[in-house]
mmCIF file as gemmi writes it, N, C-alpha and C atoms, coordinates in Angstrom:
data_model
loop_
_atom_site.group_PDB
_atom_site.id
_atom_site.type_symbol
_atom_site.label_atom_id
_atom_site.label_alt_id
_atom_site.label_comp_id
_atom_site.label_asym_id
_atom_site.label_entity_id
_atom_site.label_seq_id
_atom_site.pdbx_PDB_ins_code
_atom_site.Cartn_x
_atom_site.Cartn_y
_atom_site.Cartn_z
_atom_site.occupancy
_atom_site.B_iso_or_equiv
_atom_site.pdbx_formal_charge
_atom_site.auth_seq_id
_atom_site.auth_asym_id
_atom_site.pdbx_PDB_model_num
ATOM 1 N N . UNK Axp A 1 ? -8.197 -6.763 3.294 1 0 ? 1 A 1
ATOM 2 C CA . UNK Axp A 1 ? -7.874 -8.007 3.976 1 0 ? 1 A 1
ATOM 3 C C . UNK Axp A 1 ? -7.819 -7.726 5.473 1 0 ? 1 A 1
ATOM 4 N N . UNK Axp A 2 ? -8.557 -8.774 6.525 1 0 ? 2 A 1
ATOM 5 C CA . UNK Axp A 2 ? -8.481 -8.328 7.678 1 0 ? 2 A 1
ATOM 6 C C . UNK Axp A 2 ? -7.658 -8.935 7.991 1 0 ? 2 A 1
ATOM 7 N N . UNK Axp A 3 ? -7.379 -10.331 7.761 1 0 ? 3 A 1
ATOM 8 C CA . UNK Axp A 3 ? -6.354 -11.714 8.539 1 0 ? 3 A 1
ATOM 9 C C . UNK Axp A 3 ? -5.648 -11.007 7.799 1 0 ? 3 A 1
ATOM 10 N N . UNK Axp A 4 ? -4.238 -11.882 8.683 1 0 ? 4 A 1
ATOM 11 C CA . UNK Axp A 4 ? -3.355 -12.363 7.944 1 0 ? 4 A 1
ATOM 12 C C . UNK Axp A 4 ? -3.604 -13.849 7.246 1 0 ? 4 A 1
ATOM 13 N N . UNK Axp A 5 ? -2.263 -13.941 6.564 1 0 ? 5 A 1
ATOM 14 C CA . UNK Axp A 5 ? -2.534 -14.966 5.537 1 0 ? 5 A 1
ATOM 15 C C . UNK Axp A 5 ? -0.821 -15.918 5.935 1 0 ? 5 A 1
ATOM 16 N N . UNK Axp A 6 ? -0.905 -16.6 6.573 1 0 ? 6 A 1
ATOM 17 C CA . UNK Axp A 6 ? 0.246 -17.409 6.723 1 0 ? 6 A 1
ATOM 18 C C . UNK Axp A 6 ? 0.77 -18.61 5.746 1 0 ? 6 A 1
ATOM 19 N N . UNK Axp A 7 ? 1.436 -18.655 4.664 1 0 ? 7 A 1
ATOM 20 C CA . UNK Axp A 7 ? 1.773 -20.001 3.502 1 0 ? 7 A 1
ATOM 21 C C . UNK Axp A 7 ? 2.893 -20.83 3.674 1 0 ? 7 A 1
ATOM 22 N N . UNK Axp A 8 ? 2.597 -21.809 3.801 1 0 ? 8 A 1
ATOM 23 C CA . UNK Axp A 8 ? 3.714 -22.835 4.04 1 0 ? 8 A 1
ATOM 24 C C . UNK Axp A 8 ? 3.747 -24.017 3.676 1 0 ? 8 A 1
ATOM 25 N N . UNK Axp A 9 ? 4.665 -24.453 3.218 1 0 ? 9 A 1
ATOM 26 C CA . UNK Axp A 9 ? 4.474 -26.126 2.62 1 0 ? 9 A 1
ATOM 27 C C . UNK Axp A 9 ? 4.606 -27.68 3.359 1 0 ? 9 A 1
ATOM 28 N N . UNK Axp A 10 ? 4.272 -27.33 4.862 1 0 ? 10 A 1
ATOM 29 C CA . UNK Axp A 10 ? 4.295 -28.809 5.554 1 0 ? 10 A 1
ATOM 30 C C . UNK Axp A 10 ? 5.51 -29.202 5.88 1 0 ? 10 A 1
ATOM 31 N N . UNK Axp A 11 ? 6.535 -28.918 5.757 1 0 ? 11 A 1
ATOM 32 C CA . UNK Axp A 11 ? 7.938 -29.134 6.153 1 0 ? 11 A 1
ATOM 33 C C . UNK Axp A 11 ? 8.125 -28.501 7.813 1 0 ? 11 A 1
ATOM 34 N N . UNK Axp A 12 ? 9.099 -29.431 8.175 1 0 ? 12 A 1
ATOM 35 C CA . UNK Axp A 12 ? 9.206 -28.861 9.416 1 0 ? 12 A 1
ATOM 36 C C . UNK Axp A 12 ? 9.608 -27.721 9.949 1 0 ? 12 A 1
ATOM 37 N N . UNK Axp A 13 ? 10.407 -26.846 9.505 1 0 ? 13 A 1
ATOM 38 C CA . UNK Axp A 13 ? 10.498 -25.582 9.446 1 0 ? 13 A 1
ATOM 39 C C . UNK Axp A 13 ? 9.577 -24.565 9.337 1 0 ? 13 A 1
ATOM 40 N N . UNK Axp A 14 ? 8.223 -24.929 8.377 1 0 ? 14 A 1
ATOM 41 C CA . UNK Axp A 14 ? 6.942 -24.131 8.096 1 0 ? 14 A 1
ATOM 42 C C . UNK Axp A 14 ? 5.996 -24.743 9.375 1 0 ? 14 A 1
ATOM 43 N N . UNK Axp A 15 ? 6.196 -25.832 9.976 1 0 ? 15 A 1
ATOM 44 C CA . UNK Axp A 15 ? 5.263 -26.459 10.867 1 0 ? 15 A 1
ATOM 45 C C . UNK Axp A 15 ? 5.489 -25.546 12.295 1 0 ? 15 A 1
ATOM 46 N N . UNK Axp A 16 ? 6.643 -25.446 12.575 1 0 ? 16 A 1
ATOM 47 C CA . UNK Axp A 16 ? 7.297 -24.82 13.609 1 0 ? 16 A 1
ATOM 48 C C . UNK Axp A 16 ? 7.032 -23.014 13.542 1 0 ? 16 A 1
ATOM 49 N N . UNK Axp A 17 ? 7.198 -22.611 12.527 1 0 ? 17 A 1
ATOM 50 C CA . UNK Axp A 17 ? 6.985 -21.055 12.571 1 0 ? 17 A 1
ATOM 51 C C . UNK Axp A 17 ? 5.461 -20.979 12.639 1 0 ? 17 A 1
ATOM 52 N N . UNK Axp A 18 ? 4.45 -22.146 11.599 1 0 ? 18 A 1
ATOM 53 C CA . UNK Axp A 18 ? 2.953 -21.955 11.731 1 0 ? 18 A 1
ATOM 54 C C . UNK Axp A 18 ? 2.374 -22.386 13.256 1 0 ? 18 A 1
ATOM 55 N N . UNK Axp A 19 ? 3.087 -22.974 14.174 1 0 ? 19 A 1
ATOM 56 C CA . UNK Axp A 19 ? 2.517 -23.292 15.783 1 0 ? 19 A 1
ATOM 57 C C . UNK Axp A 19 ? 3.3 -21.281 16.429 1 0 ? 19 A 1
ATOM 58 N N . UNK Axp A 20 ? 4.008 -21.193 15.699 1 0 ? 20 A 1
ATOM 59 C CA . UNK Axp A 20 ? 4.777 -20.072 16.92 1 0 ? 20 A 1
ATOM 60 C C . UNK Axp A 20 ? 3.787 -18.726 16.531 1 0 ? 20 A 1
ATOM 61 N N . UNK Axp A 21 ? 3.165 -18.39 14.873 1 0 ? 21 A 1
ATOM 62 C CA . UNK Axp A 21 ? 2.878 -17.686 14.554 1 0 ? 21 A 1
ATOM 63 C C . UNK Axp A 21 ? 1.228 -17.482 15.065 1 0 ? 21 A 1
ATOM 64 N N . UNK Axp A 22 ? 0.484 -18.936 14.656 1 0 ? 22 A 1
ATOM 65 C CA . UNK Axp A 22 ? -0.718 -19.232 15.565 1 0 ? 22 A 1
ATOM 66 C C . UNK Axp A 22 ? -0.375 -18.645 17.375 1 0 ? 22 A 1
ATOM 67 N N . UNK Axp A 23 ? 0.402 -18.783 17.829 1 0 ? 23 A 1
ATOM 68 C CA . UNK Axp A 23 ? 0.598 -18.594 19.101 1 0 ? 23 A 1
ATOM 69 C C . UNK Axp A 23 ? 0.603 -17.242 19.452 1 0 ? 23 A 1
ATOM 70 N N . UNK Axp A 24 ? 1.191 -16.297 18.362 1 0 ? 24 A 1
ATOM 71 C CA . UNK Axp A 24 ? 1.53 -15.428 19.268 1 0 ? 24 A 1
ATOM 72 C C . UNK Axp A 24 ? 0.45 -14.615 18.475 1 0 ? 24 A 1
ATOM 73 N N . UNK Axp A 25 ? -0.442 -14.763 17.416 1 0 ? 25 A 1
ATOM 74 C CA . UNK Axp A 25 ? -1.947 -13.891 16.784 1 0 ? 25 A 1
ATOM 75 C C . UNK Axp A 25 ? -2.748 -14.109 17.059 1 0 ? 25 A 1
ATOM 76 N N . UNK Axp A 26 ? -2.808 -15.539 17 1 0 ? 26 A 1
ATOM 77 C CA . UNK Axp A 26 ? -4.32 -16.378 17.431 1 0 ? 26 A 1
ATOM 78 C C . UNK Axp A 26 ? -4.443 -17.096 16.337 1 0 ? 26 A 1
ATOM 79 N N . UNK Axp A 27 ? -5.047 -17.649 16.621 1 0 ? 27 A 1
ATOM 80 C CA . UNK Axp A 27 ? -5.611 -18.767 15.73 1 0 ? 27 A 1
ATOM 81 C C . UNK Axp A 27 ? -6.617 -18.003 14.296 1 0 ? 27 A 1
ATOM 82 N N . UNK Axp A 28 ? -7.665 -17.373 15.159 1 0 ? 28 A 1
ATOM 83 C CA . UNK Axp A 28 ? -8.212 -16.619 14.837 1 0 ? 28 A 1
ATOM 84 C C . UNK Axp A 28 ? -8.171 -15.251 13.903 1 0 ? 28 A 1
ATOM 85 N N . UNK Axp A 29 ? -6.745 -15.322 13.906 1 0 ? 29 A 1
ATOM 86 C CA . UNK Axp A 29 ? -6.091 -13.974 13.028 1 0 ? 29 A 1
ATOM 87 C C . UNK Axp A 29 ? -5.784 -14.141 11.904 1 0 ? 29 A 1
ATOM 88 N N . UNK Axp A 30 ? -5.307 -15.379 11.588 1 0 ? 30 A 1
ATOM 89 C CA . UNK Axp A 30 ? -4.772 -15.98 10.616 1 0 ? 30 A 1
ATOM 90 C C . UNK Axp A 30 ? -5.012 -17.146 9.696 1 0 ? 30 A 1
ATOM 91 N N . UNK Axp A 31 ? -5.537 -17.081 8.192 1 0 ? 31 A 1
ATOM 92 C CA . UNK Axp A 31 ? -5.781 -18.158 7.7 1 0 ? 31 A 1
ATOM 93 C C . UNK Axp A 31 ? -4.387 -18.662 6.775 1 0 ? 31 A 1
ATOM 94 N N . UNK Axp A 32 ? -4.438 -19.891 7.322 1 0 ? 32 A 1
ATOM 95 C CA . UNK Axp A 32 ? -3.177 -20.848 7.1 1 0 ? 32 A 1
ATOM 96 C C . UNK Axp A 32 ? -3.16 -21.875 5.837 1 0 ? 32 A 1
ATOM 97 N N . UNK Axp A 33 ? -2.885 -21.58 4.749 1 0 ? 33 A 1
ATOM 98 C CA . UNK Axp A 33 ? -2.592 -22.047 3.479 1 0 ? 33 A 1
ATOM 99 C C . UNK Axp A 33 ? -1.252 -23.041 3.135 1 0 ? 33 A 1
ATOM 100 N N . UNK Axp A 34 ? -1.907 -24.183 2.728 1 0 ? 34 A 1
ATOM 101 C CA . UNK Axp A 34 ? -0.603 -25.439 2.538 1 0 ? 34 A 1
ATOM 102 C C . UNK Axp A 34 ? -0.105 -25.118 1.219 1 0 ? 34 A 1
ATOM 103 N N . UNK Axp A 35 ? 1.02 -24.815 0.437 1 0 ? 35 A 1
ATOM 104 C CA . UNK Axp A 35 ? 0.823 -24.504 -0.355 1 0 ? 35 A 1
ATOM 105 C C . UNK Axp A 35 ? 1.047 -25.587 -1.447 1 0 ? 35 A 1
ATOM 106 N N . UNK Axp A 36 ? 1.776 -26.582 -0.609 1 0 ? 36 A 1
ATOM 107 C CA . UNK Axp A 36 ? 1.883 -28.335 -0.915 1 0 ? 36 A 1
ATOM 108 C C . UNK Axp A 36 ? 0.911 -28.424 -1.636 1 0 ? 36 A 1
ATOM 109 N N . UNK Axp A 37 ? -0.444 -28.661 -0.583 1 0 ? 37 A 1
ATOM 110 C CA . UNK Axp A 37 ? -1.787 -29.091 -0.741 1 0 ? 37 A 1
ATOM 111 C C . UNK Axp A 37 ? -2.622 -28.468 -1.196 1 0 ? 37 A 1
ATOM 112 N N . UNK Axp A 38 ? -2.425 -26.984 -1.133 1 0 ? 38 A 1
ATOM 113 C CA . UNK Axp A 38 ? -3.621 -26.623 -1.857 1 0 ? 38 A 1
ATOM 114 C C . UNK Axp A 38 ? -2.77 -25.408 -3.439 1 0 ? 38 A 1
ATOM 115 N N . UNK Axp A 39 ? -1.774 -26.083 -4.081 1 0 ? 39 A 1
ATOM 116 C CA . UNK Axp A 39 ? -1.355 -25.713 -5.531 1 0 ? 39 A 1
ATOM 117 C C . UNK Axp A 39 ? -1.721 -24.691 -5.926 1 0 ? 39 A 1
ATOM 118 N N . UNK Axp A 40 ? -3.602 -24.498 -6.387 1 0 ? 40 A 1
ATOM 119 C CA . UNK Axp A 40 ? -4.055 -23.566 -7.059 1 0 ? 40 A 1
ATOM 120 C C . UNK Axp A 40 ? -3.513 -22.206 -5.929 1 0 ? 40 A 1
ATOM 121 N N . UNK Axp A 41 ? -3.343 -22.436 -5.202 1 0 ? 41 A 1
ATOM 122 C CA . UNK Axp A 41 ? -3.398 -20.605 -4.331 1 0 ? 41 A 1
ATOM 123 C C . UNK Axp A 41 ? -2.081 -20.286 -4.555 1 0 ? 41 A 1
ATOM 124 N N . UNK Axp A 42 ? -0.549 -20.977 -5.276 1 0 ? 42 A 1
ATOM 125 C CA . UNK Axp A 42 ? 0.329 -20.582 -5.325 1 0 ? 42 A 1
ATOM 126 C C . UNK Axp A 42 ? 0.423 -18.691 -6.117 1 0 ? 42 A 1
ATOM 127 N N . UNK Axp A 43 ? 0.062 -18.803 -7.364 1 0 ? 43 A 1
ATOM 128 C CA . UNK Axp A 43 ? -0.19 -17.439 -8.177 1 0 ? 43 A 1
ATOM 129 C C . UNK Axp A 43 ? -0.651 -16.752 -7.345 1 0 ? 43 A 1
ATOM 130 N N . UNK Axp A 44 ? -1.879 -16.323 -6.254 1 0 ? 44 A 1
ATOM 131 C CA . UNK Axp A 44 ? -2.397 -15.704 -5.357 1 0 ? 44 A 1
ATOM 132 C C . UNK Axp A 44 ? -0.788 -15.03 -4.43 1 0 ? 44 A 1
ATOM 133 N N . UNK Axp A 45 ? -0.034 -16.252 -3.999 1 0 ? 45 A 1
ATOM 134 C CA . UNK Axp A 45 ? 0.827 -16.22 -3.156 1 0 ? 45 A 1
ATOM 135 C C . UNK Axp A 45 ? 2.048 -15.392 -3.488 1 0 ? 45 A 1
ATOM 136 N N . UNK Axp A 46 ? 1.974 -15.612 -4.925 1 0 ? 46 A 1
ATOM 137 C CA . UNK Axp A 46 ? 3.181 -15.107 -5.98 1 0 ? 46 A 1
ATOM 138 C C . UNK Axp A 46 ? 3.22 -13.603 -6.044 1 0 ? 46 A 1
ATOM 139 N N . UNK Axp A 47 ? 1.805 -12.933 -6.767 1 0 ? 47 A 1
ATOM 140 C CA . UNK Axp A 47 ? 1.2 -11.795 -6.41 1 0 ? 47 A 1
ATOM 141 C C . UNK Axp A 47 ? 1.458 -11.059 -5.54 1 0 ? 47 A 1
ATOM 142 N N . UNK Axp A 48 ? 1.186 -11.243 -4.457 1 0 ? 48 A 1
ATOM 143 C CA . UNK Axp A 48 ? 0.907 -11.048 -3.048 1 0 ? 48 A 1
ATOM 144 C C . UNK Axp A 48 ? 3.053 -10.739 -2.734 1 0 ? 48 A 1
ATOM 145 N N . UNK Axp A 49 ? 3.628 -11.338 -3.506 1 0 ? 49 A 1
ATOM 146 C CA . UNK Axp A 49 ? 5.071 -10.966 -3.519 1 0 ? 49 A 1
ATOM 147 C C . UNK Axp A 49 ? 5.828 -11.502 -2.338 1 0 ? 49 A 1
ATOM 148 N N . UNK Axp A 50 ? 5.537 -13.616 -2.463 1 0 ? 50 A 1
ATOM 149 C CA . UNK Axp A 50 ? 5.986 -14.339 -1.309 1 0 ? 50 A 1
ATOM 150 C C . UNK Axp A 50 ? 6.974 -15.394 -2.367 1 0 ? 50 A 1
ATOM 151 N N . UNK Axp A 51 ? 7.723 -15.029 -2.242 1 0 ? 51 A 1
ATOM 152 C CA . UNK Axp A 51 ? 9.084 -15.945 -2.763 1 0 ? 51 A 1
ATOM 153 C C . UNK Axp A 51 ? 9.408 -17.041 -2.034 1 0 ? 51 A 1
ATOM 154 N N . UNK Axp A 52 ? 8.903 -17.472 -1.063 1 0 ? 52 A 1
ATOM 155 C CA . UNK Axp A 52 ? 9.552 -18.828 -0.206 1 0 ? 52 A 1
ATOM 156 C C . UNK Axp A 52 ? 8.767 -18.694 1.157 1 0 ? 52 A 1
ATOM 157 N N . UNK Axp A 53 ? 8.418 -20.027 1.516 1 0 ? 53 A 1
ATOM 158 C CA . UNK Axp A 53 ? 7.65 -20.593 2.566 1 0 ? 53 A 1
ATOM 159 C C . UNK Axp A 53 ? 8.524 -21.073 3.902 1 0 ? 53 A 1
ATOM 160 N N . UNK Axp A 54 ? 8.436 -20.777 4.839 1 0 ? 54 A 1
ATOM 161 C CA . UNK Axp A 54 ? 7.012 -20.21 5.142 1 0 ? 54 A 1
ATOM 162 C C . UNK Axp A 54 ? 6.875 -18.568 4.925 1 0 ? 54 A 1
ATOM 163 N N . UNK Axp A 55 ? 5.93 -18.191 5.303 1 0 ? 55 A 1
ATOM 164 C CA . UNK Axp A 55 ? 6.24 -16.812 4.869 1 0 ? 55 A 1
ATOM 165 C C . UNK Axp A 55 ? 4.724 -15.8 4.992 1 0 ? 55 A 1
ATOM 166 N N . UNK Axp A 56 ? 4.453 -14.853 5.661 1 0 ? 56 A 1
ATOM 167 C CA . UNK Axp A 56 ? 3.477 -14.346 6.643 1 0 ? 56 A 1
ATOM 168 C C . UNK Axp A 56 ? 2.624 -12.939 5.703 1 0 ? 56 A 1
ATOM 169 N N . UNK Axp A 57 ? 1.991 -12.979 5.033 1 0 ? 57 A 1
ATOM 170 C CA . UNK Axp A 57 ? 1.225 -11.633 4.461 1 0 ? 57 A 1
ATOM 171 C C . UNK Axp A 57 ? 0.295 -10.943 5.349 1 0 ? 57 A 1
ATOM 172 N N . UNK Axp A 58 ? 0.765 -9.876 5.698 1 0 ? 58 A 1
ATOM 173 C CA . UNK Axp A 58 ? -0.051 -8.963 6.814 1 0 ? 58 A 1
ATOM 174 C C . UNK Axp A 58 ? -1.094 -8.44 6.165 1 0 ? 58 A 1
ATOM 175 N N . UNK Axp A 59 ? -2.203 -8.207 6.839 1 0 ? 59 A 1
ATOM 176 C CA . UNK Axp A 59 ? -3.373 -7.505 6.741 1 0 ? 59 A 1
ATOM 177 C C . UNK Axp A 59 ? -3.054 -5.72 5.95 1 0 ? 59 A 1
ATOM 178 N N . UNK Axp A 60 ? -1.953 -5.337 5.865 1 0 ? 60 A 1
ATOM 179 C CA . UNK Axp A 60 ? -1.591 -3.728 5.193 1 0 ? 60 A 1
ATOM 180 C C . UNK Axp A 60 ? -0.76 -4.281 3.717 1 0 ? 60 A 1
ATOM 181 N N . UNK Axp A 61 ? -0.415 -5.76 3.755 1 0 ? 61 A 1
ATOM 182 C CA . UNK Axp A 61 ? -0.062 -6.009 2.215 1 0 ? 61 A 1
ATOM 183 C C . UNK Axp A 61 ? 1.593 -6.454 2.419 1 0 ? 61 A 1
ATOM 184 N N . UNK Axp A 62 ? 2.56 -6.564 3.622 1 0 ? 62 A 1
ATOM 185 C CA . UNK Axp A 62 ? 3.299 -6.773 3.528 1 0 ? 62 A 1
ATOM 186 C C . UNK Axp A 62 ? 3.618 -7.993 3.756 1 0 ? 62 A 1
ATOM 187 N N . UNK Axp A 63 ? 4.808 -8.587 2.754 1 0 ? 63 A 1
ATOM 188 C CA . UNK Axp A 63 ? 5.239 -9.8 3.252 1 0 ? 63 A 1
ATOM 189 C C . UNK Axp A 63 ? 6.357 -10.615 3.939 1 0 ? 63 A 1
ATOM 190 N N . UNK Axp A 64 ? 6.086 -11.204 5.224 1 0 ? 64 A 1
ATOM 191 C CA . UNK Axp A 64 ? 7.17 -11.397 6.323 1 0 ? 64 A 1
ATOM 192 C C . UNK Axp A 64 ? 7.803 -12.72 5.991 1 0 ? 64 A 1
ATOM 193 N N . UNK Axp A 65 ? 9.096 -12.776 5.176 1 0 ? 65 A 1
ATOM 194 C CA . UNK Axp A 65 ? 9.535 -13.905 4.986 1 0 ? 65 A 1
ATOM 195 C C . UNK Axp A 65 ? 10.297 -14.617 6.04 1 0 ? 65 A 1
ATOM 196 N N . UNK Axp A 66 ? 9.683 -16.048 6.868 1 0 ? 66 A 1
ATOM 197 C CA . UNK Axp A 66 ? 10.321 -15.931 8.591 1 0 ? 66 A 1
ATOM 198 C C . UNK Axp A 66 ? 11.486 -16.92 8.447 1 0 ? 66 A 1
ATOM 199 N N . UNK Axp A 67 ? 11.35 -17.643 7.698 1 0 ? 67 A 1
ATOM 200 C CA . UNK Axp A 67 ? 12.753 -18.172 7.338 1 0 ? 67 A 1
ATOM 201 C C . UNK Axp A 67 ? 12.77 -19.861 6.183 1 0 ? 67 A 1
ATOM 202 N N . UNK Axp A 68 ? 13.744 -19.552 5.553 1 0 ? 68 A 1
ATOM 203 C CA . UNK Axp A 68 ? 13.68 -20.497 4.44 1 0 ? 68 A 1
ATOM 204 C C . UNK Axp A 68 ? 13.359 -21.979 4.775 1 0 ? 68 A 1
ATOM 205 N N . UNK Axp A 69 ? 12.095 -22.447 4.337 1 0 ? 69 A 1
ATOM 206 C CA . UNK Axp A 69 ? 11.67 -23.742 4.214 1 0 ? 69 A 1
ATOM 207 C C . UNK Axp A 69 ? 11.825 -24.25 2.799 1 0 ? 69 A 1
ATOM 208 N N . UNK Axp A 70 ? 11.228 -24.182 2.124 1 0 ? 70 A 1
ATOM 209 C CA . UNK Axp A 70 ? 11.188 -24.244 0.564 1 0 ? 70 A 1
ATOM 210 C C . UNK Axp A 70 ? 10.883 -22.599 -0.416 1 0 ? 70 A 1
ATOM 211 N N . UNK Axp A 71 ? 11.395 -22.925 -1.784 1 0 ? 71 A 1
ATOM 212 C CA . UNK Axp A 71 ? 11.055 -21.793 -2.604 1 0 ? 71 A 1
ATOM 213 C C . UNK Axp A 71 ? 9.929 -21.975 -2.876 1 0 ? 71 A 1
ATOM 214 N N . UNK Axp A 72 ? 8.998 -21.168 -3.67 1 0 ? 72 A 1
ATOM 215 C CA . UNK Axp A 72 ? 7.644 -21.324 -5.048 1 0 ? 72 A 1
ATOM 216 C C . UNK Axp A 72 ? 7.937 -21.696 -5.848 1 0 ? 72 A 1
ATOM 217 N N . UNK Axp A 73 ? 9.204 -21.937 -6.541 1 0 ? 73 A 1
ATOM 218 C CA . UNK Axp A 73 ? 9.546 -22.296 -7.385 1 0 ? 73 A 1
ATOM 219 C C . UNK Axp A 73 ? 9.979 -24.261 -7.418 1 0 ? 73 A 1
ATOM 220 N N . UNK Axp A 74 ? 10.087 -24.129 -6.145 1 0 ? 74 A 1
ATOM 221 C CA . UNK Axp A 74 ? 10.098 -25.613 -6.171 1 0 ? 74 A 1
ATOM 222 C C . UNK Axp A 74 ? 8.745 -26.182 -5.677 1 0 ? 74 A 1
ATOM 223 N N . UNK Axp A 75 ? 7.705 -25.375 -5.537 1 0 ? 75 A 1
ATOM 224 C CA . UNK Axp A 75 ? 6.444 -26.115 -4.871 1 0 ? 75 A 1
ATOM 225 C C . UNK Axp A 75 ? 5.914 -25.874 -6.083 1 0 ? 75 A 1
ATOM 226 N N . UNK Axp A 76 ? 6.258 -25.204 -7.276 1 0 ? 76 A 1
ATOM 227 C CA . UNK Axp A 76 ? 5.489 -25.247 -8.221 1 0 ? 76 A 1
ATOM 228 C C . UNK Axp A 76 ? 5.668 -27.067 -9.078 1 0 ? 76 A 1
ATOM 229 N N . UNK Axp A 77 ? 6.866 -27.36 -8.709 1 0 ? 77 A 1
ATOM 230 C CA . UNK Axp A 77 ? 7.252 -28.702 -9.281 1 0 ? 77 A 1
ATOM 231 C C . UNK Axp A 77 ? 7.966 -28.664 -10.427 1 0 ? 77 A 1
């Protein structure tokens, strides 16, 4: 993986860390996943060992949880 992988569910809390996180990588560094909107990538997200949104998967596999917006467990429904 070269990007990072930034997941968040549209809440204002995930809106705010995804403008600060875009800001300080680039735009360019990072592909940005709704996890609202796009459902199927949750399991990907799960995997990947991201318990709650928003929440930042680095390019070496680690995951930066930046602060509680929603769980997976509640975006699962």
């Amino acid at each position: 993986m070269s990007k990072s992988i930034f997941y968040h569910a549209g809440c204002p809390v995930c809106v705010s860390a995804e403008e600060d996180i875009l800001n300080l990588i680039g735009a360019s560094n990072v592909e940005v996943i709704h996890l609202g909107e796009s459902k199927e990538r949750i399991p990907e997200a799960e995997k990947a060992g991201v318990n709650s949104v928003p929440a930042l998967l680095t390019p070496s596999g680690n995951v930066l949880h930046l602060n509680f917006g929603a769980s997976i467990a509640d975006l699962k429904g």
